[in-house]
N, C-alpha and C positions, 0 to 999 in steps of 0.2 A: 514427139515427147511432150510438145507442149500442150497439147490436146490431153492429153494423160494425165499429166500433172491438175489440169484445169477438172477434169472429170474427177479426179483425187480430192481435190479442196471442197469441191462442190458436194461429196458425197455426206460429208460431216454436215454442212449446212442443211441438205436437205432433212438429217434427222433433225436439226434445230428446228428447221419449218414446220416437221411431222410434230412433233412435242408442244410447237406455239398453236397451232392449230387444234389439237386434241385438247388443248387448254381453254381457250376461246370460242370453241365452235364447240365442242361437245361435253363441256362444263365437266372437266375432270380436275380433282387439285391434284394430281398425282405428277403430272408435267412438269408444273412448277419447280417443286424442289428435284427433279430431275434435271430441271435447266442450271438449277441455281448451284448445283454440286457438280457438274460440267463446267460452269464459268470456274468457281474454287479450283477443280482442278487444273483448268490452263484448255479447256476441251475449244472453249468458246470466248471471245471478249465481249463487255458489256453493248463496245459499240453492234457489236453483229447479233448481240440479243434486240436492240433495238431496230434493227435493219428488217431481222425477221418480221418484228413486229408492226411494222408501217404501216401492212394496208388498216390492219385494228383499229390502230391509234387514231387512225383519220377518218375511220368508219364513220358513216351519217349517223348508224345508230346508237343511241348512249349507253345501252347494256354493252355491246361490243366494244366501246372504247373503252368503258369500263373493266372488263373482263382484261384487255390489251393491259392497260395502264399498272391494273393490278398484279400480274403477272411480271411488268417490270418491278415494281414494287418489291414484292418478295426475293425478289432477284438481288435488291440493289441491298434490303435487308441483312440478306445473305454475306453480299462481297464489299460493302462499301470502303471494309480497308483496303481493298485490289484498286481503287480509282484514285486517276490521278486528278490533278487538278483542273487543266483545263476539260475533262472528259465533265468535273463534278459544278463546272461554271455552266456548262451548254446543260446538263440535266436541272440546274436550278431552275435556270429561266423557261426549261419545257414546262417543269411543273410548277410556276408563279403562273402562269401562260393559261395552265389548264383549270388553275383556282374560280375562273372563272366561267367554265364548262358547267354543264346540266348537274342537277344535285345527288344524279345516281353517282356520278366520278368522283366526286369529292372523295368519300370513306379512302378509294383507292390513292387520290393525289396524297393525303396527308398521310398513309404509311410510306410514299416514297421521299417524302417531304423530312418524316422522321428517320429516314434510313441516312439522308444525307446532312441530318444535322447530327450524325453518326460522326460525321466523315473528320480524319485528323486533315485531309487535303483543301477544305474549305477554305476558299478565301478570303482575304477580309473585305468586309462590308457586305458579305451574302446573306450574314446570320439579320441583319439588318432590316435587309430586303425582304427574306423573306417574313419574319414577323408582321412587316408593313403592309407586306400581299395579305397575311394571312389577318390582320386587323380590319384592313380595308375590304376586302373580299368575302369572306366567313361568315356567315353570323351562328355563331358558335352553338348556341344553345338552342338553336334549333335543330341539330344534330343527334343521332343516335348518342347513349353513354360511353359506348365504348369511341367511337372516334372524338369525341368531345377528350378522351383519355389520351388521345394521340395528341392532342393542341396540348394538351398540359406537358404531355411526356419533350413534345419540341419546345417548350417555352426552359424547361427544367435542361434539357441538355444543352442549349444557347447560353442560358444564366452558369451554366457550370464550366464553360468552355472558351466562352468568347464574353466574357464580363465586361470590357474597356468600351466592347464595340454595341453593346446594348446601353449602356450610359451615357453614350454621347447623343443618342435619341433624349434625353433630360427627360423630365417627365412626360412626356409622350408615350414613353413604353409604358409605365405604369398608369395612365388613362387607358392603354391598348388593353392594357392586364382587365382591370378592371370591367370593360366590355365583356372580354371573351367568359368574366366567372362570373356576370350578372346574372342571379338566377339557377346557378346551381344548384339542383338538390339530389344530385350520388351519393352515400358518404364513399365510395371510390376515389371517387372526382375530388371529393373537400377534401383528404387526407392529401392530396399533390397538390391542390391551388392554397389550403393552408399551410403548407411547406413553402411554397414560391414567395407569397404574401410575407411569412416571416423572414424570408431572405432577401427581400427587394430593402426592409426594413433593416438588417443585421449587416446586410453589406455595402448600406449606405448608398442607395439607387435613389434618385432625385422624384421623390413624391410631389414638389412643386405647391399648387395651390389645389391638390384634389386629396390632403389627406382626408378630410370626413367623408369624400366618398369611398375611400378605400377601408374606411371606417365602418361605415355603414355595409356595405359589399361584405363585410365579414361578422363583424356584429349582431348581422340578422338572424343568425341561425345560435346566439345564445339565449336563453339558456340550449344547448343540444338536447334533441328529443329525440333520442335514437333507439328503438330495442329492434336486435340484428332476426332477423329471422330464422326457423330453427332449419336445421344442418344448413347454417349457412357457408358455402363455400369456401367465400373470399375472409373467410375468419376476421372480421373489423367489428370491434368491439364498442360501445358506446364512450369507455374510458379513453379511447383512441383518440376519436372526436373531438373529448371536451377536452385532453392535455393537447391538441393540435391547434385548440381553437385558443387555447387561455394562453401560451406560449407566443401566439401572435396579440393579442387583447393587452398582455403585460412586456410587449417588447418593446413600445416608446412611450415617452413621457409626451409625445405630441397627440396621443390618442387619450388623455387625463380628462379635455372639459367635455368630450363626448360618451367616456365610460362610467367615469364615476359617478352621474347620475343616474346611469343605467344599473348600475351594481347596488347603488341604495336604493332603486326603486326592488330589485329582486330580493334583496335581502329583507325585506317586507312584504314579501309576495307570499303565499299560504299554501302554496308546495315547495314540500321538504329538498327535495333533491335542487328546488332553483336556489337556496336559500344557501346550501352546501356550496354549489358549484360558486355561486357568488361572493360567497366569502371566503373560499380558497383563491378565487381568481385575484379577488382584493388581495389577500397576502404574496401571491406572486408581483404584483404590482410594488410591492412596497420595496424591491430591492431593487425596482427601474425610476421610479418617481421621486421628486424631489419635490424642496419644502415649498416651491412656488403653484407645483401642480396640483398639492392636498391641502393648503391651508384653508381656502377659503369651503372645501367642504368637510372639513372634519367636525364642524360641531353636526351635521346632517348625520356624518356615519358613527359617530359615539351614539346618536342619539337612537339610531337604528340597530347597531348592536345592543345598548342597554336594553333594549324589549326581548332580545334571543336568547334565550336559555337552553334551547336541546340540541346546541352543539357548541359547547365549552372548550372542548380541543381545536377545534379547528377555529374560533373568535381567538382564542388565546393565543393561537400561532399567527394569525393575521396579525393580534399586536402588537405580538413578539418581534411580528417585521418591520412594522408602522416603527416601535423605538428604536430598531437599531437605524432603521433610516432618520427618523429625529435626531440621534446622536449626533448626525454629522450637519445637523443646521446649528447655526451661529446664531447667538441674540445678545445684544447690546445691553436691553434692559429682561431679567429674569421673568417678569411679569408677563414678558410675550409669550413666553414658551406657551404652547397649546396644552401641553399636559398637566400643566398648574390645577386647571381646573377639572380636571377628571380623577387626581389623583387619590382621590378616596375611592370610588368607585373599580378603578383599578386595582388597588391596592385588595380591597375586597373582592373581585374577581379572581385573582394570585392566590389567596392565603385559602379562597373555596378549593380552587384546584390543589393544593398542595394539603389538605385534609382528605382527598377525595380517593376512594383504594383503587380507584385507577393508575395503573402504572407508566403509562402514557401521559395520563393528566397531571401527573406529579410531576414529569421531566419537563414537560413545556410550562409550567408551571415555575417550575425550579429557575429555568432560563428567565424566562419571563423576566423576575424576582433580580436578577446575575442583571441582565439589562435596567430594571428600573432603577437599581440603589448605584447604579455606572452613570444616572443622572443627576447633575451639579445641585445639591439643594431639596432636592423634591423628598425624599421622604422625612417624615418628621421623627423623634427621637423615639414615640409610642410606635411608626409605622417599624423603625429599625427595633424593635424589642419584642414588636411581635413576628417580626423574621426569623432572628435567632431561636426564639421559639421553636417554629416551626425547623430550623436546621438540626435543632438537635435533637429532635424525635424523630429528623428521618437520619441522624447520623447511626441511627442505631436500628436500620434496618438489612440488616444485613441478609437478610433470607430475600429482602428483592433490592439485588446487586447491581440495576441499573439505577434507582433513585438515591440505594447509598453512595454510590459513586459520584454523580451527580449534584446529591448533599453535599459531600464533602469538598468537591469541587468549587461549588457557590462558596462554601462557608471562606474559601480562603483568598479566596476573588473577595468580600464583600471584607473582611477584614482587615483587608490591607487599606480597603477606601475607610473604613468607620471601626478604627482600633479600639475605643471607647466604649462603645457598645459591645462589642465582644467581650473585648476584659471584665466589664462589667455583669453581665447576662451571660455569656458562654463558659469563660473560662471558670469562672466558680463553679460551675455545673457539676465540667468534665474533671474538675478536684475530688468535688464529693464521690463522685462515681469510680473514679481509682481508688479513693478511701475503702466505699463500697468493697469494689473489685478485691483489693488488696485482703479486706476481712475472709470474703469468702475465700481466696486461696488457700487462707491461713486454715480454715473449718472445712477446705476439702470438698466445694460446694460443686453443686450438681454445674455440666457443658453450657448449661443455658446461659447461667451467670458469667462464666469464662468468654463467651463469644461476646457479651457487653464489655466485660474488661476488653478483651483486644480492639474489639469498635471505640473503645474512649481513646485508646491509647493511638489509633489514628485517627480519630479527631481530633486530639489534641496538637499533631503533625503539621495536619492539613489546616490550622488557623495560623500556626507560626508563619504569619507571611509581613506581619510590621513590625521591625525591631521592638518597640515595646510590648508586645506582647510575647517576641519570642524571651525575654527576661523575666516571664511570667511560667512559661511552657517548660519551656529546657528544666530549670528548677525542680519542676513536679516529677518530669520524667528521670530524670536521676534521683532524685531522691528516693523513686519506685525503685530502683534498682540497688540502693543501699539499703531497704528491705527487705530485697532479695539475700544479699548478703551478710545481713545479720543472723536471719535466719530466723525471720518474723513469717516467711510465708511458704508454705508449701509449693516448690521451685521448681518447675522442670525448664530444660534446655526448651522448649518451644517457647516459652512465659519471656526470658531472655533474649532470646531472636526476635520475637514480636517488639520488646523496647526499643534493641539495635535497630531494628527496621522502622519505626519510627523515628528514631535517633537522626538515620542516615536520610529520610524523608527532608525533616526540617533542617540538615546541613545543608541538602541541594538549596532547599527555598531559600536561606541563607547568602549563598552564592551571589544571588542578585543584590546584595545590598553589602557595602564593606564594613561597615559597624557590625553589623550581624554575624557575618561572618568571622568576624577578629572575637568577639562577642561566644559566639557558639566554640569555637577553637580553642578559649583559653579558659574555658569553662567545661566543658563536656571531655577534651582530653584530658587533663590532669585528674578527673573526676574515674573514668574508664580505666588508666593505666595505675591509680589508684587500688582500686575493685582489682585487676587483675593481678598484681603483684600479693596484697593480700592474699587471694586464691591461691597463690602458687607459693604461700610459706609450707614447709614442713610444720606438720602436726604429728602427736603420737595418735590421734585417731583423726582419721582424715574425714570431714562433715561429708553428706552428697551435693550440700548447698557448693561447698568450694571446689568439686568435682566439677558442677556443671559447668562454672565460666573458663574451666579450661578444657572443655570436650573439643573437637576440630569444627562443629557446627556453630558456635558458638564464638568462639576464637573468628572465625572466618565472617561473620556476623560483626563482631566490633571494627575487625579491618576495614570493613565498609564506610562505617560512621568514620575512623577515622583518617583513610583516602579522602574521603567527598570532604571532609573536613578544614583540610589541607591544601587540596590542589586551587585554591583560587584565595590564596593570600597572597598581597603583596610580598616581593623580596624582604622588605623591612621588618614587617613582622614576620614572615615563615624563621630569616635569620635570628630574632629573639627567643623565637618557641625552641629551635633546634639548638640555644648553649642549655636548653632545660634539659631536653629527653635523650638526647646523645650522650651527658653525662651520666644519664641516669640508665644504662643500659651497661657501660664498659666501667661506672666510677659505684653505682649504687647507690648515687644521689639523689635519694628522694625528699628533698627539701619543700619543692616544688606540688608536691600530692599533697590534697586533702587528708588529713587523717589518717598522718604518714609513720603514726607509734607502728612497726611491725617486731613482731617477736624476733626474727632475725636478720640478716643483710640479705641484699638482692644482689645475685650475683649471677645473672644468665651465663656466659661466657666463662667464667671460672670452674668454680666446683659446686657450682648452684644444681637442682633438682630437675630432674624432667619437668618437672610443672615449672618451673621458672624458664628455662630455656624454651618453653614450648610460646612463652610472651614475644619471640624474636621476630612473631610474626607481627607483631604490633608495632615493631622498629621500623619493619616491611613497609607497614604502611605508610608511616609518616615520611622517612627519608626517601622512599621512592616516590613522593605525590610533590616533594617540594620543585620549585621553580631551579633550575638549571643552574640560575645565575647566585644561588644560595652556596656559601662556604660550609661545610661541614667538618665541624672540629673534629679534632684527631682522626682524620679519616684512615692513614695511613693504620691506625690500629685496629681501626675499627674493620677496615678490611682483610686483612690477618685475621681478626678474631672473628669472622660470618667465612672467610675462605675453611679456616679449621674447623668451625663446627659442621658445616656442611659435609663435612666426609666422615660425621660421628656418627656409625651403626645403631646406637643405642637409643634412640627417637627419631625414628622417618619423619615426621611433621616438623620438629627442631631443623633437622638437616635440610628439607625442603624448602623451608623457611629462610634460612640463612642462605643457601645458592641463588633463591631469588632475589632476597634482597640486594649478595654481591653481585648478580646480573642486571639489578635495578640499575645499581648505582655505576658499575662499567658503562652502560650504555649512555651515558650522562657525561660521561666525565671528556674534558676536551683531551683532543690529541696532546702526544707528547709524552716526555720520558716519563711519567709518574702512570701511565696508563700501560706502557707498555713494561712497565715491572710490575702491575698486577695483573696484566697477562699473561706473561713470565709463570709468575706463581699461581698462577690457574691449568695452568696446562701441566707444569709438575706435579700439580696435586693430582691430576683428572688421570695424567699417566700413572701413576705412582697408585692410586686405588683402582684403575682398572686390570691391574695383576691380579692373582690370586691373593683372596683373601676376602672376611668378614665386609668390606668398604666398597664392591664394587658396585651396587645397587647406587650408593649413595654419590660415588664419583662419576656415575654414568648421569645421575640426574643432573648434577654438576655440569657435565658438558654439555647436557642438554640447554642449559636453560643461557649459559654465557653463549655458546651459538646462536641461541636465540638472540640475545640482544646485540650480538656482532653484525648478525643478518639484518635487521631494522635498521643500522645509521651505514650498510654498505660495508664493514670495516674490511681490511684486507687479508684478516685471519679466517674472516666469517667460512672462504673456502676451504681453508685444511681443516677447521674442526669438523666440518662438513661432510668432508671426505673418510674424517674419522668416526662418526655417525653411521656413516654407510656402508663402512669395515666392520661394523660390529651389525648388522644383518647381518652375518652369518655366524653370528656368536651365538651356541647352543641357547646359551644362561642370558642373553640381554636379545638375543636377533627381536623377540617377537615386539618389546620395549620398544626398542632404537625403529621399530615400523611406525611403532602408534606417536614416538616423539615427530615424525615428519609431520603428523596434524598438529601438533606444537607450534613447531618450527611455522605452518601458515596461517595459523588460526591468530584471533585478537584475545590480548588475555582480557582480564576485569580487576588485580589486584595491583600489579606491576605490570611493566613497560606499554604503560599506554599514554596515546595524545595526551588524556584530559591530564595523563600525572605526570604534563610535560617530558617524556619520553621521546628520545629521537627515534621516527619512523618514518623511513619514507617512503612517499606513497606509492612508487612502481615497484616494492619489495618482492612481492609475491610473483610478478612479473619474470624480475630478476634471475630468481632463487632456480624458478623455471627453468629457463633459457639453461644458465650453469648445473644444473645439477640432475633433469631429466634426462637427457641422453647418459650419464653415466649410471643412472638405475635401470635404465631398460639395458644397458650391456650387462651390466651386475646380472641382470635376471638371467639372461641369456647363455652366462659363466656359469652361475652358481649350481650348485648340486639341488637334488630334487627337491630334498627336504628342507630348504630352506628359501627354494623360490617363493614361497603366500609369502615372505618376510618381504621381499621384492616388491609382491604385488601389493603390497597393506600400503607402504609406504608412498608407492605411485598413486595408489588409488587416494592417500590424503590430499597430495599435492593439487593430483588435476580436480576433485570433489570442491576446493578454494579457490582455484583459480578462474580470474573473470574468463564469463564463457568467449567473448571475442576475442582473445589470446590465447584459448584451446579450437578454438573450430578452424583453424587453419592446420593444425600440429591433427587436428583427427585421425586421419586418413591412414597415419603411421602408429599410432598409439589405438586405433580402437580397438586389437585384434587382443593386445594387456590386457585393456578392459574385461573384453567378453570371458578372457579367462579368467579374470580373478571374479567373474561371478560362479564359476566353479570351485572358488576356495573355499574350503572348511568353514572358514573363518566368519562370524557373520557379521565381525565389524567390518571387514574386507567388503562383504556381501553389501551392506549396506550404503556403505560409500560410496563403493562403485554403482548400485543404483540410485545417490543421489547424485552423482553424477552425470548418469544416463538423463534422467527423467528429462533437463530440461535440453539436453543434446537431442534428444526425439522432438523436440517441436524447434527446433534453430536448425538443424542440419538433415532436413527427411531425405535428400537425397543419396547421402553417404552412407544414412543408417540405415535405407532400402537395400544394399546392396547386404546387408546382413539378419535379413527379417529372419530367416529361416531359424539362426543360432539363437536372435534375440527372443522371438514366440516361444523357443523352447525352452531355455533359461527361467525367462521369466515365470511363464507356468509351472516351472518345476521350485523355484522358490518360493511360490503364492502359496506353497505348501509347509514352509520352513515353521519349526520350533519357536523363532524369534516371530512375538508378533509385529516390532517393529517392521523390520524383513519382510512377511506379511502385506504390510500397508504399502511401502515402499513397491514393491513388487506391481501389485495391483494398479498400482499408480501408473508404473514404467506401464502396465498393462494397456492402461487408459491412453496413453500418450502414444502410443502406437497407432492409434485409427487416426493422427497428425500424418502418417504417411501417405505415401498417394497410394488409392484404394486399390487400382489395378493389382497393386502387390501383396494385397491384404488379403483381398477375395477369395483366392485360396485355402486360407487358415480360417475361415470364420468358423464352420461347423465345429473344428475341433475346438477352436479356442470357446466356445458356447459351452461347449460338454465341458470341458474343462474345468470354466466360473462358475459354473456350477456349483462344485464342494464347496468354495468359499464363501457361499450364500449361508451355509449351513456354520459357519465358525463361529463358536462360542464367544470371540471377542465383539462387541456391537462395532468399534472403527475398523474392523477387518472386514467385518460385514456391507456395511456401506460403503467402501471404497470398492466391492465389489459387484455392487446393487450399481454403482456410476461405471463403472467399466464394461459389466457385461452388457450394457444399455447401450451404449457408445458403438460393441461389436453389433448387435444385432440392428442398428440401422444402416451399418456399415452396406454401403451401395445400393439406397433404399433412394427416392425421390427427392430432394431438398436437401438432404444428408449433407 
């Protein structure tokens, strides 16, 4: 038996032998990976590949050891995570051993050299060792390119692996570095040894006393003179090169007395491309180098930029860099500054670019301009005059929407540093120009003139950034809008929004400064609630002027200005503003308003006019933005009087209005019996109009929206109304409602219950709501009758469509089967939900969503078809996100999904079009090479 056995064991090794042989003796590479995929399987161990291998390895001849060596090579390539540790000590030291052999072996040594600085089993101080053999041993560059690629590929996996143990060689290594890239010229090679180089620098690897050799070693190949040759394979591009090469040039400030004499000598050089490359290299420098490294050559490189003129963009963004790194140098006396003396020159540099109808050269231009006048001192009153200038003829570019934006940005960056000059030079301008503006509304003037009126009027926004000129601003712009209300200018609801949105511009900017704000608050609201209570007097002929400011576009436009308004006043003032506007909503005291003669009383709440009750929203805004810790007089009536109008049929906007602001103010109020009697009287109301009858629209929105604010502070009613939300899914007249309020219930509003308007929310709400309330939808779905399951799935599909994705990709597994149906509903907000919910679950969870490609490839394709072009895009999207899975499971469906993206290539929408132009692209390399 034992004989048997021994003739058993033996028979496997003699194919090892047959296979080492045919490899070595008769120059086959077919062996190799025959060996190397028998070791993987378990067929053979490394040591018994090397057993075979003996007599080779020791062969007198050096082809043959070579052929041996490389054969283990590809082997070790193959399996190096199969070895253990002491196996990968005795293979170091064969091949440090053999570093020294005939110069055919080499090629072969260092791919098994790189297979085991593969290896996770390495021990420490081998990565050491061997770079030392391979320093001391190698002389690198007289090596073929491709194994010269092998010493970079080992140097690059060492540095990535064993970083502690290459640093305690202190600059030694990078002397070693330095040998092995002396001489260089791949661009293969450079793109891995300029990679290495910037990371010996980046990771803090001890350069010692050979920085300017390491200097030099790289330096020498700038400018790069690279053009690739054509179909070249390795696709390396010359742009490759020079951002490989300028990334290590601009990575330390200790490389400054070596470079930048070399960068002023190119940047005077009389070809164009050194002249480019060297002055972009310089502006990459400028956000590594400090004020000790540039001062002593900047009057060289002023002096060398002042000769260049044909390239203004790229000089410009070098200076752009050079100030913002001056910014942060210190000087005692102002005289030092270095840009003292350039500052004309400069200055005239700026005001070229920013005439020039480059739209590029305008924006670095623009910056430029942001950075110079953010310097202490330096421009002079003529330099800032002729800025403004220039801001306000590009404020009024609006057809090229990056430099007006940009404009407008500077203008209010530089006015907040030089308030003086602005009020002086800008803001007269942008007066006349409303003056202007305002004429022609009144004569009906042609679009052209209309899009400067709206460009003044956020100019005017965008400077409001120092209190005294916002005393300047605000002024103009209401008075624009008592204009409107006189009925001096031909008005429509856009002319209106555009103020509001100005309005609400310079409330924010306001925000940052407390004078300003208290300022813009006691001045812009009583100004607004003003205007609108006018509006909403009864007339025996109602103008269109007083129509507009109580349209819903409009109305919801002022709420804006006057939220942002509010939300960031001290307690001290918000409580003096609120004994004004609170009485002035339940009492009709408008004492407090401008030009407050009105033909009759204001009486929202009483037996006032739809146009008067429709201002409730303006209550909205205020009472819901103030600070928490603010008293609100007569609240007790006040809530009575927004609980009853809220459930009045006779203006949805009124009634909408008034629920949320009693939702505002519920969510606000501290525990306690005064909160839980108008809970009380909330819940009788919501009962009591959800019977039959004219009310139930408006008591449904009612519960909507106090659950809502129940849900945000936790409260412990938040579950029954919840539960009464989810009872009314299956209510003929409210189910499809009570689906779309679940996007309610998780979404952030913008008017009421938010952070900014101190609203209690907390932040694992969404979480929460989860946890309590999805299992009892997916039962409801489960229960309920046919027709009224999409109500089920509308309302799941809101929750999980909100909820963060790593608190649904554990719940997946049980809920995705919902999902896939509700992209079979009608519905195509359903539809849509549920593929934005999909889309980013196909790249977080491929493996769950594989187990369903089938239903999903055909869903989706059959939606990329839908009515809605929304749906559409969506769709196509999911489409795209799908080649995220793993491709074994894909392969299948590609030909059909091909034919398929097809039609949509052809859809009259252009964003339907192109999301399918990236989708069907994505299918068709689907299991292609590199893919």
């Amino acid at each position: 038996m034992a004989a048997a056995a021994a003739v058993e064991a033996a028979a496997p090794m003699g194919a090892l032998w047959g296979l080492v042989h045919d490899f070595v003796v008769g120059q086959q590479e077919g062996p190799a990976d025959q060996v190397a995929a028998d070791v993987k399987s378990g067929n053979y161990t490394v040591l018994q590949v090397v057993e075979a291998l003996g007599s080779s390895l020791e062969n007198p001849e050096p082809r043959t050891r070579a052929r041996g060596i490389q054969l283990l090579s590809q082997v070790l390539l193959h399996c190096h995570t199969l070895l253990l540790e002491k196996e990968v000590v005795h293979l170091i030291l064969f091949y440090e051993n053999r570093l020294k052999d005939h110069h055919l072996v080499i090629p072969s040594v260092l791919q098994g050299l790189k297979a085991l600085s593969l290896c996770v089993a390495l021990p420490p101080g081998l990565a050491v060792s061997v770079l030392k053999a391979i320093f001391q041993e190698v002389h690198v560059q007289s090596l073929p390119q491709v194994d010269r690629h092998t010493v970079y590929n080992i140097i690059t996996n060492f540095m990535r692996t064993r970083e502690e143990e290459l640093k305690s060689l202190g600059a030694d290594f990078t002397f070693g570095f330095i040998q092995v890239m002396d001489g260089e010229k791949d661009p293969r090679n450079l793109l891995v040894a300029f990679r290495i180089v910037h990371d010996l620098i980046s990771r803090d690897y001890s350069l010692g006393p050979f920085v300017e050799e390491l200097f030099e070693v790289t330096s020498c190949y700038f400018p790069i003179d690279f053009t690739p040759p054509p179909n070249d394979p390795h696709g390396i591009q010359r742009e490759d090169l020079i951002l490989s090469l300028r990334a290590v040039l601009a990575s330390t400030p200790r490389f400054a007395e070596f470079l930048l004499p070399l960068l002023i000598e190119k940047v005077d050089s009389e070809v164009l491309s050194a002249k480019l490359d060297s002055l972009q290299t310089l502006n990459a420098c400028c956000a590594v180098y400090g004020q000790k490294e540039l001062k002593d050559f900047l009057p060289s490189l002023w002096a060398s930029i002042r000769r260049e003129s044909s390239q203004r963009r790229t000089i410009l963004e070098m200076l752009l860099g050079f100030l913002k790194l001056q910014q942060k140098w210190s000087y005692e006396d102002k005289d030092q500054r270095p840009l003292n003396g350039f500052k004309d020159q400069l200055c005239s540099l700026v005001f070229m670019a920013l005439t020039d109808p480059s739209t590029q050269l305008q924006l670095v231009g623009i910056r430029t301009l942001t950075v110079l006048g953010a310097q202490p001192d330096l421009l002079s009153y003529e330099d800032l005059e002729l800025a403004v200038g220039h801001l306000y003829r590009l404020s009024f570019l609006k057809e090229d929407s990056q430099s007006w934006v940009a404009a407008l940005e500077a203008s209010g960056t530089l006015a907040a540093l030089y308030p003086v000059a602005f009020s002086s030079h800008l803001v007269p301008k942008l007066a006349e120009e409303l003056r202007v503006g305002e004429s022609n509304l009144t004569n009906g003037d042609e679009p052209t003139q209309c899009s400067r009126h709206l460009c003044c009027l956020q100019a005017l926004s965008a400077v409001s950034t120092h209190p005294s000129i916002v005393k300047e601003t605000l002024p103009l712009l209401l008075q624009h809008l008592w204009q409107v209300n006189r009925g001096n200018m031909v008005a429509q609801s856009s002319d209106v929004i555009a103020v509001c949105q100005s309005l609400r511009q310079m409330a924010e900017k306001c925000q940052q400064d407390p004078e300003s704000c208290w300022y813009f608050h006691q001045t812009a609201i009583p100004c607004l609630l003003a205007l609108a209570v006018q509006a909403s007097m009864p007339e025996k002929e109602p103008s269109v002027l007083r129509k507009v400011l109580l349209e819903d576009e409009v109305l919801a436009a002022m709420v804006s200005v006057i939220g942002t308004a509010t939300t960031h006043l001290s307690p001290e003032l918000a409580a003096q503003s609120v004994t004004h506007i609170v009485p002035l909503f339940l009492d009709g005291n408008v004492s407090f308003l401008p030009e407050n003669s009105f033909p009759s009383r204001f009486q929202p709440f009483q037996d006032g006019s739809s146009g008067q009750r429709r201002l409730i929203a303006l209550l909205m805004a205020f009472v819901c933005s103030l600070p928490r810790n603010v008293e609100i007089p007569q609240l007790n009536q006040l809530m009575r009087e927004l609980l009853e109008l809220s459930c009045c049929h006779s203006c949805p906007f009124s009634s909408t209005a008034a629920a949320k602001c009693f939702a505002g103010l519920l969510n606000k109020h501290p525990a306690g019996q005064q909160l839980d009697e108008f809970l009380q009287l909330a819940v009788d109301k919501v009962e009591a109009g959800l019977g039959s009858g004219p009310c139930r629209s408006q008591a449904f929105t009612l519960l909507l929206w106090v659950t809502k604010a129940l849900v945000l502070r936790y409260h412990p009613l938040s579950s029954c109304l919840t539960a009464r939300l989810m009872g009314l899914l299956s209510d003929p007249e409210l189910g499809p409602a009570a689906a779309d309020g679940f996007s309610l219930l998780m979404s952030d509003c913008t008017d009421v219950l938010t952070r900014a308007g101190h609203a209690e929310v907390r932040i694992m709400f969404r979480q929460r709501f989860f946890t309590d309330n999805v299992p009892a939808l997916v039962q409801g779905f489960h229960a309920a009758p046919q027709d009224v399951k999409p109500n089920y799935l509308k309302g799941l599909s809101h929750v999980l469509n909100r909820l963060p994705k790593p608190v649904l990709l554990p719940e997946l597994p049980t809920l995705l089967s919902l999902l896939l149906e509700a992209l079979s509903c009608p519905d195509c907000v359903v539809q849509l939900s549920t593929l934005s919910c999909l889309q980013p679950l196909l790249l977080e969870a491929p493996q769950v969503m594989s187990l369903h490609v089938d239903t999903l490839v055909t869903k989706f394709l059959n939606l990329s078809s839908s009515p809605s072009m929304a749906v559409r895009i969506a769709a196509l999207q999911c489409m795209h996100a799908l080649t995220r899975l793993p491709t074994p499971v894909l392969l299948p469906y590609k030909p059909q999904v091909i034919r398929a993206l097809a039609k949509p290539l052809d859809d009259k929408k252009r964003l339907v079009r192109k999301e399918a132009v990236s989708a069907r692209g994505e299918w068709f390399l689907l299991g292609s090479p590199g893919s």
